[in-house]
C-alpha angles and dihedrals in degrees: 000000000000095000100065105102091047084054091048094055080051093059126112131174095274094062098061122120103268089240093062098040089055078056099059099033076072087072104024095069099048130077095288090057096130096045089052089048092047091045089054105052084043109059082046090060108031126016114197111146144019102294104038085053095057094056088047085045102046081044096045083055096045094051082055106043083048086051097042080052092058092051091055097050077054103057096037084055101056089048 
């Protein structure tokens, strides 16, 4: 798991949980579209502030939790 934050500077938009992503669509696709896109990239490249804190910190805990489930297919598999 050391390599998670390495793996959080690596993000992009594409690689957001599908859940969050329909969240945002909801935006994205109204008149404020840029701003929620720019927001976006943004708070995956540079966290400063509340909200762009809340998207590093939901990805930091699903790259763990995808990472967490690899290490139990792992182990099940070794058993």
């Amino acid at each position: 798991m050391k390599d998670i934050s390495k793996e959080l500077d690596d993000l992009t938009v594409f690689d957001l949980p599908v859940e969050l992503r329909k969240i945002l669509a909801t935006y994205i696709n109204s008149e404020v579209q840029g701003r929620v896109s720019s927001f976006v990239n943004l708070s995956l490249v540079y966290s400063n502030g509340r909200y762009t804190d809340f998207i590093r910190a939901y990805m930091y805990f699903e790259l763990m939790r995808r990472k967490m489930l690899k290490e139990m297919e792992e182990i099940c598999r070794h058993l």
